[in-house]
Each structure stands twice: as C-alpha cells, then as structure tokens.
C-alpha positions in Angstrom: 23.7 -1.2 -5.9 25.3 -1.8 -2.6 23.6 -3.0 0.8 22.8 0.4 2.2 21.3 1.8 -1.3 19.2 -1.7 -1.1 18.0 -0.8 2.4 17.5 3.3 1.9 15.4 2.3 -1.5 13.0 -0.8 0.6 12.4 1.7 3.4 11.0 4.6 1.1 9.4 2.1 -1.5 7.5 0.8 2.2 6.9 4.7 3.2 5.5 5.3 -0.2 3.4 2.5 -0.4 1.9 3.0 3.1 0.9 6.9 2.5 -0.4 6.3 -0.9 -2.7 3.5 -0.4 -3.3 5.3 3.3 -6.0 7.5 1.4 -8.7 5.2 2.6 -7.7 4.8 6.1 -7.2 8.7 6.4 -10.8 8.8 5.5 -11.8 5.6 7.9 -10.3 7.9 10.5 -11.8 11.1 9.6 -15.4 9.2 9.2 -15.5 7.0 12.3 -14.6 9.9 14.8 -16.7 12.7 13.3 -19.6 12.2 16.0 -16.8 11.9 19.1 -16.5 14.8 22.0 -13.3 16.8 20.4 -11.4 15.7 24.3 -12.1 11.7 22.7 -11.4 12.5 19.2 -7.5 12.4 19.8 -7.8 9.6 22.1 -9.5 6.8 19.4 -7.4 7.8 16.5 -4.2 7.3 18.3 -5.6 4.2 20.4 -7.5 3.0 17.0 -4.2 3.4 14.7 -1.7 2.3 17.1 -3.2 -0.8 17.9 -4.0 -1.2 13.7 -0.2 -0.5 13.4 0.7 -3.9 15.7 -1.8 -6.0 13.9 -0.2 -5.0 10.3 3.4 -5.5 11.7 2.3 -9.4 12.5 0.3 -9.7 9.4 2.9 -8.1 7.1 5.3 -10.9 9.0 2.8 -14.0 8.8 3.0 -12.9 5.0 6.6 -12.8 5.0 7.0 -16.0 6.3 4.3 -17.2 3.8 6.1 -15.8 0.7 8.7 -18.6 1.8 6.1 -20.9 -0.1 7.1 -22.8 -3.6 5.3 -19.9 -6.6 3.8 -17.9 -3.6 6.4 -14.7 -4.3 5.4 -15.3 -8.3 1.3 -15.3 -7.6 1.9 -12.0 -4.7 3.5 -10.0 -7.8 0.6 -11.1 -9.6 -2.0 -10.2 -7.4 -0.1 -6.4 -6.2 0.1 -5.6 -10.4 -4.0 -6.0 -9.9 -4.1 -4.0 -7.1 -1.1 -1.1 -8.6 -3.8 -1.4 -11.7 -6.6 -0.8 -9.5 -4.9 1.7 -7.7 -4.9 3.8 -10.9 -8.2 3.4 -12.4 -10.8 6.3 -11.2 -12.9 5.1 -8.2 -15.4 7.3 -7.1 -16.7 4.9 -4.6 -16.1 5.8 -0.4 -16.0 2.7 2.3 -19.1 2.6 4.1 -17.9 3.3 7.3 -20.4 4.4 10.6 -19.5 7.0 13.0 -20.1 6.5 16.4 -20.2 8.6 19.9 -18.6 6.0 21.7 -15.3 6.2 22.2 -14.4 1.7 21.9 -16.8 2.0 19.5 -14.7 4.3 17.1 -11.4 2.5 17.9 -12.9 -0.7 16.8 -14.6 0.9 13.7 -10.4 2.3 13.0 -9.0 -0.7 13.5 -11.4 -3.3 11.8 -11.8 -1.4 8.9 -7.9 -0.4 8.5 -7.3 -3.9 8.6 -10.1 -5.4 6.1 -8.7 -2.1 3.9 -4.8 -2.3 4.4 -4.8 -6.2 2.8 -3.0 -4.1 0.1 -0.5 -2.1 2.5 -0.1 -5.8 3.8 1.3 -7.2 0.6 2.8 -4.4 -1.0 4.9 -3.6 2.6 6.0 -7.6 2.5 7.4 -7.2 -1.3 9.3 -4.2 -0.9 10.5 -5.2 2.7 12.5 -8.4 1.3 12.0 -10.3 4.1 13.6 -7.6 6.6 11.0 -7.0 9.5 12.9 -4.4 11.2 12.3 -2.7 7.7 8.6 -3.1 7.9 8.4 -1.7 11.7 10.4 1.5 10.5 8.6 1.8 7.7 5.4 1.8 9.0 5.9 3.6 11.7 7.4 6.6 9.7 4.7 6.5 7.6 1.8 6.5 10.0 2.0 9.4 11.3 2.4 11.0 8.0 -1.5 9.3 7.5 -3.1 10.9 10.9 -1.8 14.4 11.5 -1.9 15.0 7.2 -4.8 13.0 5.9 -6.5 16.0 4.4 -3.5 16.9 3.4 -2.5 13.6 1.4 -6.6 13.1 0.1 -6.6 16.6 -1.0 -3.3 15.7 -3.0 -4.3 13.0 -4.7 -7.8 14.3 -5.7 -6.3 17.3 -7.2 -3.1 15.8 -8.2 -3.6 12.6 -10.1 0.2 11.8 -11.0 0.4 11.0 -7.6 -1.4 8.2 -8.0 0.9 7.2 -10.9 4.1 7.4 -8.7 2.2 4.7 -6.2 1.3 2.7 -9.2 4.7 2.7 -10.4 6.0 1.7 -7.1 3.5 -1.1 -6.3 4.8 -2.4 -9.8 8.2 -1.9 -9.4 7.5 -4.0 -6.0 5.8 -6.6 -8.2 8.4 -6.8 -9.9 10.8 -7.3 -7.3 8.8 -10.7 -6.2 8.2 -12.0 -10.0 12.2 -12.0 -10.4 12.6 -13.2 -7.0 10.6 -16.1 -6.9 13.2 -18.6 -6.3 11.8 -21.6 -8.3 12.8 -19.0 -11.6 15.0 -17.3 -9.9 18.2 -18.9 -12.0 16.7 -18.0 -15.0 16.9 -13.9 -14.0 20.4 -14.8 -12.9 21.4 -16.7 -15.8 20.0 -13.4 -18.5 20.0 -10.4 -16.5 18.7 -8.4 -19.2 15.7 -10.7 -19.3 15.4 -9.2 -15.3 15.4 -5.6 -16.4 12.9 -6.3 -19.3 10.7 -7.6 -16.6 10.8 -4.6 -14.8 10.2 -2.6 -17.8 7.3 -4.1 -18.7 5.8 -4.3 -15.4 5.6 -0.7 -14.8 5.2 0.7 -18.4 2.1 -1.9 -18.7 0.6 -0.8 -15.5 1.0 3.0 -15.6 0.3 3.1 -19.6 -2.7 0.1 -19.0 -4.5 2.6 -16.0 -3.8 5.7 -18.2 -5.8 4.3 -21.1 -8.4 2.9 -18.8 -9.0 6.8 -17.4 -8.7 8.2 -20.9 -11.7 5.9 -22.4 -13.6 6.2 -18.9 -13.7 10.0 -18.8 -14.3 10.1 -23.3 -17.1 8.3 -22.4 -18.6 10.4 -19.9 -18.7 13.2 -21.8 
C-alpha cells in the first residue's frame, strides 16, 4: 500500500470512527437545546460544537504525543478493543443530559458533555491518525458536520440498522490493531514475521465482531 492509499484509508477510518461513535453527541445536541427559542437553537449547536471540535483537536494531539510513551500504543489498542466491544453490545441506556433556556447554558451542557462522551472519539481518532494531526483536523472537521445537520438521520440508522454498528466495531478494531502491531517496543517482531502481523489483525476483528455478536444473541434469547 503506497503513501496516498495510507493517507485516503486514516482519513475515512477517522471519519468513520467520528460519525459512528457521534450517536451520543447527536443526542447531547438534540437534548440540551430542546427548551432554546428556535432563533438560539442554531446559535448553541454551532457555538457548542465548534468550540467541542478545538478541544478534541488538542486532546486527540496531547494523546498523540502521549502514545510516544514505552507500551502506551500496546495498552491504547487494548483499551479501544473494550470500547469497539462495547460499542457492539446492546445498550439501551441514554446520557442524562439537562436542557436548558439559556443559551451559555446549552453550549456548556454541548461541550462538557461531548467531551466527558468523546474520550472514545479521542482515542480511536489518535490510532487511526498515526501521528498525522493535519489528518485529525480534516477528519474531524469532515465528519462534524455530518453529526449536526444528520443526527436523526445517523441515530435512526443505527437503531434500525444494526450492522452498522458492526462496520464501527470493525474499524475501531482494525484501529486497535494498528497500535498493538505498532507499538515500537514489539514492533521488530511484526517486522521480523509479517504473517504473525496479519494474524493479529485477523483475530482482532473476527474476535470483536463474532465476541459482540454472541453477546447480543444470548442477551436477546434471554429476554424472551
């Protein structure tokens, strides 16, 4: 795979990953504005996501610099095949989040609770980016926009088509992946047997996507 192919496949793995785990925020949004004058509505979702947007750029590139850490690249894929896992399992829970009629009110509501919620975006953005902020900045701000003029769009989409869910799963392990092969203090060994690299892979994402899929199966068999 050349550089170009490299670059095209980080920036949608980064667009992908942003509007699938963007579910939440789109309902942070929807929730925290509901009681707003419709002339202030427009005002504190682009004020309260634009200003989200910065703060995730600089905390996607404090993690970045952090990955830079001996074993920190190896325990990040770790920790994003939990959340690709968690992704995938059926949640039925929604964030507790309070509308207000006030319009700094709302935006702080937006922004607090996109970043408390987006620690996943954060991580999984940082992965797929390999180390290339400019690649973080396009990516999120392709994707955002996507999140606030088609968030009913995208929650309707999941909740009545569940393999998308799987396709963000798949991604978020694929990404994991990524940073388990990349860590450099194993690094050599990947290099040394890359078929031992593309087993990796392989069993990252079949694990997670056929792990969640059992989880769902037994979950719904027992509620019936």
């Amino acid at each position: 795979m050349d550089i170009n192919s490299d670059i095209i496949l980080a920036v949608i793995n980064i667009i992908l990953i942003d509007i699938i785990l963007g579910g939440d925020n789109a309902v942070v949004i929807a929730m925290a504005c509901r009681k707003l004058p419709s002339a202030q509505r427009n005002k504190a979702i682009f004020l309260g996501s634009g200003i989200a947007v910065i703060l995730r750029i600089f905390l996607t590139a404090v993690m970045m610099s952090l990955m830079q850490i001996p074993y920190l690249l190896l325990v990040g894929g770790g920790l994003l095949i939990f959340i690709a896992f968690k992704l995938l399992i059926d949640n039925d829970s929604e964030p507790d989040i309070k509308s207000s009629g006030h319009l700094f009110t709302a935006v702080k509501t937006i922004v607090f609770a996109d970043l408390v919620m987006g620690l996943d975006n954060i991580l999984g953005i940082a992965g797929a980016s390999h180390g290339d902020i400019t690649l973080v900045v396009f990516g999120l701000l392709f994707s955002v926009p996507i999140i606030i003029w088609g968030s009913k769009l995208i929650l309707t989409a999941i909740e009545h088509v569940p393999g998308l869910l799987y396709i963000g799963g798949g991604v978020l392990a694929y990404t994991a992946s990524g940073m388990i092969t990349g860590e450099p203090a194993i690094n050599t060994v990947f290099a040394d047997h890359p078929q031992l690299k593309s087993t990796v892979y392989v069993a990252v994402i079949v694990g997670v996507l056929l792990s969640g899929w059992i989880y769902n199966q037994s979950k719904r068999y027992q509620n019936q």
